[in-house]
C-alpha angles and dihedrals in degrees: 000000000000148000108270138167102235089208089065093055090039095056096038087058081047091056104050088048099053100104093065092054089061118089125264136187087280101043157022121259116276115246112215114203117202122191105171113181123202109291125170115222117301118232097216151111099287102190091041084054097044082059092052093055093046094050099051088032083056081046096052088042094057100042096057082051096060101038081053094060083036110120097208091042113062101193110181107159099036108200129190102196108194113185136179133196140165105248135186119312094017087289105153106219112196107185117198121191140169125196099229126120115292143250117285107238086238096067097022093085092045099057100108096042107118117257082012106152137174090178123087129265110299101014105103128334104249091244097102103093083024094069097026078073104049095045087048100044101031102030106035096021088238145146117249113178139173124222124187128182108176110213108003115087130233 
């Protein structure tokens, strides 16, 4: 563990993801809103954080993808939102939201089960919340949740 500043995980996950924000034959670009609010520096696992943020941030990204090729969701301005804040008890929240189209009910209590997948066979492996949770809960004795809200942005 060590002190880190969470913005500047944050942004290097953004970075190597950059190339999936811009727009392709099939979508818009992607806008990314960041409203970072004032945060000392973190004691944590960085690179195990920096994982964290990659894994829900490819979720996001792919969401919005589909949501985009979606027949009942017409998604023209796709948006990932990420926003920190200092919260009770010196607790850092980072929120990070995308205004696709939502998680079913069916699958939305099964996200953090291990080798749980909505994509098709040999994209991704279904481990990526799985193990987000278990870095945030277990690791850093945090809280991870997922909030869906089918149809309502942001």
């Amino acid at each position: 563990m060590k002190a880190v500043n969470i913005h500047e995980g944050l942004d290097s996950t953004l970075m190597i993801l950059q190339n999936r924000f811009q727009a392709t034959s099939n979508r818009p670009a992607i806008e990314l809103i960041k409203e970072y609010g004032n945060l000392p520096l973190v004691e944590c696992y960085a690179g195990q954080l920096n994982q964290v943020f990659m894994n829900i941030l490819v979720n996001a990204i792919d969401a919005l993808e589909e949501s985009i090729l979606s027949q009942e969701f017409a998604l023209s301005k796709p948006q990932i939102r990420i926003y920190t804040e200092m919260g009770e008890d010196k607790k850092v929240i980072i929120r990070i939201a995308d205004n696709g189209i939502g998680i079913p009910a069916n699958i939305y209590k099964r996200v953090f089960d291990p080798f749980f997948t909505t994509k098709p066979v040999g994209k991704g492996t279904g481990l990526g919340l799985s193990i987000s949770y278990q870095i945030i809960t277990e690791k850093h004795l945090g809280k991870l949740e997922c909030i869906s809200s089918p149809g309502r942005c942001f």
